[in-house]
MARBA-3410 file (N, C-alpha, C, O; in Angstrom, 1 decimal):
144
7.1,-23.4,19.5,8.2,-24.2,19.1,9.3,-24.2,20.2,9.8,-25.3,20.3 ~ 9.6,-23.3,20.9,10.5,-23.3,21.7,10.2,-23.5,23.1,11.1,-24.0,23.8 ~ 8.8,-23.1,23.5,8.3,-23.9,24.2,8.2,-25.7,24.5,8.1,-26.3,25.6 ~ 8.2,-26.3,23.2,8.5,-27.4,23.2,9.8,-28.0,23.4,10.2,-29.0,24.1 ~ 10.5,-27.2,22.8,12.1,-27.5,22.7,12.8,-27.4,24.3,13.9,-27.9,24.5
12.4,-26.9,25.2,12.6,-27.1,26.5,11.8,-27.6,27.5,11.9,-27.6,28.7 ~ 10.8,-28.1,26.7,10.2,-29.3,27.6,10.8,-30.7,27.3,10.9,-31.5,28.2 ~ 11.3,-31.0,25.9,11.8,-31.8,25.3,13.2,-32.1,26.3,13.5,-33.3,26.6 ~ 14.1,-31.0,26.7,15.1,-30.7,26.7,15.2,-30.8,28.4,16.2,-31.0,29.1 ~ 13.9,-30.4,28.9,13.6,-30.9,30.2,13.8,-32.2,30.8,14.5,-32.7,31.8
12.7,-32.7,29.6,12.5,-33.9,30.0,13.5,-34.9,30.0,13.8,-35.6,31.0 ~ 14.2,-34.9,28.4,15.6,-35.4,28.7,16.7,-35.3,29.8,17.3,-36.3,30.2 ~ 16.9,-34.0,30.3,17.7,-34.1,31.5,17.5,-35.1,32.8,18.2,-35.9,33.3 ~ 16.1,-34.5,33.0,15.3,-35.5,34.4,15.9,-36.9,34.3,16.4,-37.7,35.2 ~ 15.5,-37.1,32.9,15.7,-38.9,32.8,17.4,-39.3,32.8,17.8,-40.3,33.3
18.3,-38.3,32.2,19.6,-38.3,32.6,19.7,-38.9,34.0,20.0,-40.1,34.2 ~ 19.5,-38.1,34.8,19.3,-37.6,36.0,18.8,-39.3,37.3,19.5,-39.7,38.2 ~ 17.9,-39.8,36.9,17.4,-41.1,36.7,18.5,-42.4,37.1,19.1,-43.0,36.2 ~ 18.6,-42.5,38.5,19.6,-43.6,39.0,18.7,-45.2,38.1,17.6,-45.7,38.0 ~ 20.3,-45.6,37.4,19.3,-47.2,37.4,19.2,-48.3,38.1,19.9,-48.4,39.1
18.1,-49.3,37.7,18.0,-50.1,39.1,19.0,-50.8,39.1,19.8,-50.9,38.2 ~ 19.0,-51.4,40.3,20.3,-52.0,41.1,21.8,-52.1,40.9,22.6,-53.0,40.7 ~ 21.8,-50.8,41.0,23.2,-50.1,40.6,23.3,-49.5,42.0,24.4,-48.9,42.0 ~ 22.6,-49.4,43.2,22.8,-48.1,44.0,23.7,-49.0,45.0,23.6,-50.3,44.9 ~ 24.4,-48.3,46.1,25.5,-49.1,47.1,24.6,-49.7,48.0,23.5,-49.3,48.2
25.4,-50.7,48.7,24.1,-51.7,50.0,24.3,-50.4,50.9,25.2,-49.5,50.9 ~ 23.5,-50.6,51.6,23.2,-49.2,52.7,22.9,-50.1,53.8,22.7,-51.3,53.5 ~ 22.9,-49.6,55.1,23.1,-50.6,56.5,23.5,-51.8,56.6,24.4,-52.0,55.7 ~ 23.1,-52.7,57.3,23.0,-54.5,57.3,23.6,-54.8,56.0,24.7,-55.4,55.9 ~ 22.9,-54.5,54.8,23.2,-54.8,53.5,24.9,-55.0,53.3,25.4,-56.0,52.8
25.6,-53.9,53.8,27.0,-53.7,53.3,27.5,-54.7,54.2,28.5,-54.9,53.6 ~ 27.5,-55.6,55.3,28.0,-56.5,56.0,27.2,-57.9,55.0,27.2,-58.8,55.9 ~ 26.8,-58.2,54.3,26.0,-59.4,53.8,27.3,-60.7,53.8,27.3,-61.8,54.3 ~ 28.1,-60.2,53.1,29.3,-61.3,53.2,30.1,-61.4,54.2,31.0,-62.2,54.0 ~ 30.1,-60.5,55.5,30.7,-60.5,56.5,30.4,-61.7,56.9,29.3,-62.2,56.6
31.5,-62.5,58.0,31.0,-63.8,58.5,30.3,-63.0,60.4,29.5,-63.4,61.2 ~ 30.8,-62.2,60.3,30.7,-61.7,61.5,29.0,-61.3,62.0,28.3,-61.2,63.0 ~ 28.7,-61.0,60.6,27.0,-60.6,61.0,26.0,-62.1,60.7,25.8,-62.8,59.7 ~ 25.4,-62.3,62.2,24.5,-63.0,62.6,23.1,-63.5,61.9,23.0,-63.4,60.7 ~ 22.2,-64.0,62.5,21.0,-64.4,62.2,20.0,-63.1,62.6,20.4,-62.4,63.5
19.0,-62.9,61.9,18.2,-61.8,62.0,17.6,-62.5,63.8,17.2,-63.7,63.9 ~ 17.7,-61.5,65.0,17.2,-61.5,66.2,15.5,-60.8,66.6,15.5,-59.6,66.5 ~ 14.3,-61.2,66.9,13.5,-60.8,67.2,13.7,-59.4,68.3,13.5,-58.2,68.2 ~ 14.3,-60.1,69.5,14.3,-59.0,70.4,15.8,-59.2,71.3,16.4,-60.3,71.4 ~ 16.2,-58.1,71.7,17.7,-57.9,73.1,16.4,-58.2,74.4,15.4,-57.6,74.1
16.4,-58.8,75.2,15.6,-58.8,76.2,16.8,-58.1,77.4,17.9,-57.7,77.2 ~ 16.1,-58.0,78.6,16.6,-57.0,79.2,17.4,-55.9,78.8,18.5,-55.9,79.3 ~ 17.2,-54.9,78.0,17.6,-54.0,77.2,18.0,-52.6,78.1,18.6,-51.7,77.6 ~ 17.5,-52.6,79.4,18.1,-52.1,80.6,19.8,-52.6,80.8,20.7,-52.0,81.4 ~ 19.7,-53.8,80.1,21.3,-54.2,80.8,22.3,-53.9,79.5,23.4,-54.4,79.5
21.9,-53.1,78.3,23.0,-53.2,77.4,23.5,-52.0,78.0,23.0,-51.1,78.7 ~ 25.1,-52.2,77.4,26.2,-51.5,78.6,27.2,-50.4,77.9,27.8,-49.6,78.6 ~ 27.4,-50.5,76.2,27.7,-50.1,75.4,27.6,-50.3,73.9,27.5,-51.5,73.5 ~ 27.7,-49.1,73.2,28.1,-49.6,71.7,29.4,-48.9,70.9,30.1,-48.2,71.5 ~ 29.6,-49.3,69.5,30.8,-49.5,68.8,30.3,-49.2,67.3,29.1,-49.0,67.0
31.2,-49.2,66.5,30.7,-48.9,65.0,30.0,-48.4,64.5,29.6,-48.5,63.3 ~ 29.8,-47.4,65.5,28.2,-47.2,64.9,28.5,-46.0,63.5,29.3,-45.1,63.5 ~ 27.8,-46.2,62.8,27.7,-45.5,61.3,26.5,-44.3,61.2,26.0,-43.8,62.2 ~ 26.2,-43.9,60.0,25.3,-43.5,59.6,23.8,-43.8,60.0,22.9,-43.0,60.4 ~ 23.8,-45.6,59.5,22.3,-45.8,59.7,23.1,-47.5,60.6,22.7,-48.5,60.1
24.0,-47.6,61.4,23.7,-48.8,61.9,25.0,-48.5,62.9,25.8,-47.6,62.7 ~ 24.9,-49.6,64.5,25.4,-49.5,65.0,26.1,-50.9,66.1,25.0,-51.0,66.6 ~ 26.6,-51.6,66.6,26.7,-52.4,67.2,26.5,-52.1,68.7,27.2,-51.4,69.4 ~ 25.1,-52.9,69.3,24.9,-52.9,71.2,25.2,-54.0,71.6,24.9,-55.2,71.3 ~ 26.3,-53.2,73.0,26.6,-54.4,73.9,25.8,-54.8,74.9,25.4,-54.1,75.8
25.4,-56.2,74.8,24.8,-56.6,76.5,25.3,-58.1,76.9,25.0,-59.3,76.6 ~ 26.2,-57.4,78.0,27.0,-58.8,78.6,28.1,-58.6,77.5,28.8,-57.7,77.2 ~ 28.0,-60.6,77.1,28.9,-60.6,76.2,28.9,-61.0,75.1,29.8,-61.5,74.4 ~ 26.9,-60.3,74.8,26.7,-61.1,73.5,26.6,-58.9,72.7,26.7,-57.9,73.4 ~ 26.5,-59.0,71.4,26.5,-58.1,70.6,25.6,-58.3,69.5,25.3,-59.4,69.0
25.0,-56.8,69.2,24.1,-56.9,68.3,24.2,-55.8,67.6,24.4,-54.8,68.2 ~ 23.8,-56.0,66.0,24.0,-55.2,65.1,22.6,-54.7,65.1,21.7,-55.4,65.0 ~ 22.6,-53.0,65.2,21.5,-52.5,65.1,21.3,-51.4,63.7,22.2,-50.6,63.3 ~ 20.0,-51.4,63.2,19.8,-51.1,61.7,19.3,-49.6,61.9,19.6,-49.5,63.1 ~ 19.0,-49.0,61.6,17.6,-47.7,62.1,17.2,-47.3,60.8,18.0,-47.1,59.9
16.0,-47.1,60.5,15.2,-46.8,59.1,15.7,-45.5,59.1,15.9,-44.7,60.0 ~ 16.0,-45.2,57.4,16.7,-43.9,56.7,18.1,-43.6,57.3,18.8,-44.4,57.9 ~ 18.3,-42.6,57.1,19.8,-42.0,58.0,19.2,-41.2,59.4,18.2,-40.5,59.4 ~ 20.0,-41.6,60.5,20.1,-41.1,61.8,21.5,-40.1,61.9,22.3,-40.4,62.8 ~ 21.7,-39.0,61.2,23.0,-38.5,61.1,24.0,-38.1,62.3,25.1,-37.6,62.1
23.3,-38.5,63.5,24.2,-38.0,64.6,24.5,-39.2,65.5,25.0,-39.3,66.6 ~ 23.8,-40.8,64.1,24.4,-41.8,65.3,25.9,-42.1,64.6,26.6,-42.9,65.1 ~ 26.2,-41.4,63.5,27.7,-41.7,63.2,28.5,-41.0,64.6,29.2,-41.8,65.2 ~ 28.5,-39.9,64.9,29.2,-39.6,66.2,28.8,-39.4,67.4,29.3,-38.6,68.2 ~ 27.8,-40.4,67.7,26.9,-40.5,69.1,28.1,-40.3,70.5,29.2,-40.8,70.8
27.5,-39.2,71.0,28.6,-39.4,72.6,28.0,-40.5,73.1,28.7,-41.5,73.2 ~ 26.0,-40.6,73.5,25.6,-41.5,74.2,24.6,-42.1,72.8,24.3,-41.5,71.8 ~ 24.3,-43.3,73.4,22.8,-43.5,73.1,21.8,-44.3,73.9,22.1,-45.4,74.5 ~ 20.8,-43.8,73.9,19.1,-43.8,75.0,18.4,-45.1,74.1,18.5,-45.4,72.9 ~ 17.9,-45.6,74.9,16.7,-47.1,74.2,15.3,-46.5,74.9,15.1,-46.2,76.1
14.4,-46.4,73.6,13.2,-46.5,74.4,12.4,-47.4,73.8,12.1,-47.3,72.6 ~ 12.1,-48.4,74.5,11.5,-49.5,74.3,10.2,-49.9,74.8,10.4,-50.5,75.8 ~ 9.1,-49.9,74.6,7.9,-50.5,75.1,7.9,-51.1,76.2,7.5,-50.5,77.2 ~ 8.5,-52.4,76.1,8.8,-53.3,76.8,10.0,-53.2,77.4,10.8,-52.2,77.4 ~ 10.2,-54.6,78.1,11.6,-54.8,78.8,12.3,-55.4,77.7,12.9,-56.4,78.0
12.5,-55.1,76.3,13.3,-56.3,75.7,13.3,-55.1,74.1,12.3,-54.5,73.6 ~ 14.6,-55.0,73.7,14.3,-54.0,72.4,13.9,-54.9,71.1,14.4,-55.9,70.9 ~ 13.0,-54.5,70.4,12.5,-54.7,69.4,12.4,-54.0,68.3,12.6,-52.8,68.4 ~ 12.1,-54.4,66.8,12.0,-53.3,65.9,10.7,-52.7,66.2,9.7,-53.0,66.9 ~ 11.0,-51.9,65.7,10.2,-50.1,65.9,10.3,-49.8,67.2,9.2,-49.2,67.5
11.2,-49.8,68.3,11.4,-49.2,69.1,12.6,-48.8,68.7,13.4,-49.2,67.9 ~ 12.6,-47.4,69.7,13.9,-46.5,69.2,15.1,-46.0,69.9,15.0,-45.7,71.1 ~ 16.7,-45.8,69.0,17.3,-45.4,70.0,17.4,-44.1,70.1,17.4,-43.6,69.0 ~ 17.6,-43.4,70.9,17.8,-42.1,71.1,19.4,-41.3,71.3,19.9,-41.1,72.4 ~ 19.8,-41.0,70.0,20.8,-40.2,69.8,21.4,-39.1,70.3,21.0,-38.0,69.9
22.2,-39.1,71.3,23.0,-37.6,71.6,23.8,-37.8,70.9,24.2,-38.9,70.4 ~ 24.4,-36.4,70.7,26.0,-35.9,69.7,26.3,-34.0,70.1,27.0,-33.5,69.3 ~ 26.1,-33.7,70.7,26.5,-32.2,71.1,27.3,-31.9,70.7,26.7,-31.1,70.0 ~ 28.4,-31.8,70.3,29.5,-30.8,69.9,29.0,-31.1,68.1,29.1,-32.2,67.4 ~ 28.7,-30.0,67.7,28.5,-29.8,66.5,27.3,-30.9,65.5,27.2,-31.2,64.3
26.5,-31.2,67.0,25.1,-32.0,65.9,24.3,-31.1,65.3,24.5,-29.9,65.0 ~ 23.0,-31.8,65.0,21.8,-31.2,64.5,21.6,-29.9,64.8,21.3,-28.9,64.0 ~ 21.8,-29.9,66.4,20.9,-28.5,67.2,20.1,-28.7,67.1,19.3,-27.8,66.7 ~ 19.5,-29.9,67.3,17.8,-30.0,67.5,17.7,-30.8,68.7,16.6,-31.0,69.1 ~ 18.6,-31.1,69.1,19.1,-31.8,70.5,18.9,-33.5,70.0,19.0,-34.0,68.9
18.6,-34.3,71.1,18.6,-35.3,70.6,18.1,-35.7,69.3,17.6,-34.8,68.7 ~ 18.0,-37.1,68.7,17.4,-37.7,67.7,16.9,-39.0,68.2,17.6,-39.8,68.8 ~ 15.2,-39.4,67.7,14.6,-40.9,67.7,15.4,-41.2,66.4,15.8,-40.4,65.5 ~ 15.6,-42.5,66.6,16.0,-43.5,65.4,15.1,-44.6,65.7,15.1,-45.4,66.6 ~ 14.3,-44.6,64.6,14.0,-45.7,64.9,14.6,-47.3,64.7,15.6,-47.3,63.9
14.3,-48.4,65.1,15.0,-49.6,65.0,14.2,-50.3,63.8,13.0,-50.6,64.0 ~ 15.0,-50.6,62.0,14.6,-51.4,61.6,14.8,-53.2,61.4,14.3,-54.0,60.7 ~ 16.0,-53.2,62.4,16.4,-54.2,61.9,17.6,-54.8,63.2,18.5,-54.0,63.6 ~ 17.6,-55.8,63.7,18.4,-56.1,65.0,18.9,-57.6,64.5,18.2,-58.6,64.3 ~ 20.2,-57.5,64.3,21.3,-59.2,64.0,22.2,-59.5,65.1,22.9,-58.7,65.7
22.2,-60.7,65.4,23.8,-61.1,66.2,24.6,-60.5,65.7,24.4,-59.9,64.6 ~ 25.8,-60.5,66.3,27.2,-59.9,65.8,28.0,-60.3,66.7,28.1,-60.0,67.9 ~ 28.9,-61.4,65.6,30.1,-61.8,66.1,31.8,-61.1,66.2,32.8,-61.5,65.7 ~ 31.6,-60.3,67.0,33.2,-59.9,66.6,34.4,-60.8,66.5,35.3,-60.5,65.7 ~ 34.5,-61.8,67.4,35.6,-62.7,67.1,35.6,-63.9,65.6,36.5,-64.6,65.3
33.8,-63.5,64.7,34.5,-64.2,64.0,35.3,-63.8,62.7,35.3,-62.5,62.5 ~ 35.9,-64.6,61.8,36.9,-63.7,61.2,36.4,-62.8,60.2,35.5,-63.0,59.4 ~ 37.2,-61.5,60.1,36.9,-60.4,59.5,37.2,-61.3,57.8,37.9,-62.3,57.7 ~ 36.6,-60.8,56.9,36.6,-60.6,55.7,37.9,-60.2,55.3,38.5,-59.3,56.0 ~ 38.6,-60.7,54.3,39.8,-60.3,54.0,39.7,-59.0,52.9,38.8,-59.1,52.0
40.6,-57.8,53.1,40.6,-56.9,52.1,40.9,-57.4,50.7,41.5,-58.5,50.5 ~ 40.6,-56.8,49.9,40.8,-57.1,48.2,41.9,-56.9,47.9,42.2,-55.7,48.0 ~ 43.1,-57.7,47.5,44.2,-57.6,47.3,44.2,-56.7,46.0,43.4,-57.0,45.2 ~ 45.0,-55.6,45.8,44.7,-55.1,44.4,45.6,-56.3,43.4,46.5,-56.9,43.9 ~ 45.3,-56.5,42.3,46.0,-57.0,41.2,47.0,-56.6,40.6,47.0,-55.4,40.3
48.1,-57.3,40.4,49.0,-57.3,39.8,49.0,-57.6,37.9,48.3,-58.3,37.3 ~ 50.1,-56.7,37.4,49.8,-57.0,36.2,50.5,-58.4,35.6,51.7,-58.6,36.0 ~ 49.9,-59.3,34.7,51.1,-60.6,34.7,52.2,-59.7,33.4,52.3,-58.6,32.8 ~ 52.7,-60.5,33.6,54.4,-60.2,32.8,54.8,-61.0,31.9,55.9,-60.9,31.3
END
């Protein structure tokens, strides 16, 4: 009997426990969806030797410069050391970055300790920075 009573009691917790569907937060690309600033989905950066820098970079996403165009880059799962990248490395197949090629993460002062990180690429958008940002959510007032 008591045997059951904590499988019961098991089982109920687990299911507690049990995120529901589409309740969880947009994660990469996702969280920019209403931004005007993010682009059309891009096949490839060609000359990928000539990007020169990046910006924003987050958790699992980062913005690369080449020239004077920009692109929003995705990487499958979390890449935890591209939130504080000193550099980051492209290895690319080709002359041109593509998804599933990867960037390669430095962060030294207080990363992994596993030294660099592949990330791979799932996902590459234009990104406009001059166009207009999204306006913050004014909080509400109460009426009177």
């Amino acid at each position: 009997m008591l045997r059951s009573a904590a499988l019961i009691f098991t089982t109920a917790l687990l299911a507690a426990c049990q995120s529901a569907p589409g309740t969880g937060t947009p994660q990469g690309i996702a969280t920019y969806a209403d931004d005007p600033r993010l682009g059309a989905p891009v096949d490839r950066i060609c000359f990928a030797s000539s990007i020169d820098g990046f910006s924003d970079n987050k958790r699992n996403t980062v913005i690369l410069r080449e020239g004077r165009d920009e692109y929003m880059v995705e990487v499958f799962g979390a890449c935890p050391d591209l939130e504080y990248a000193q550099s980051i490395g492209i290895d690319s197949t080709t002359g041109c970055l593509t998804r599933s090629d990867a960037l390669i993460v430095g962060h030294t002062p207080g990363g992994t300790g596993m030294g660099p990180q592949r990330c791979l690429i799932k996902e590459i958008r234009k990104w406009d920075r001059k166009a207009e940002k999204p306006a913050e959510a004014a909080p509400e007032t109460p009426a009177e």
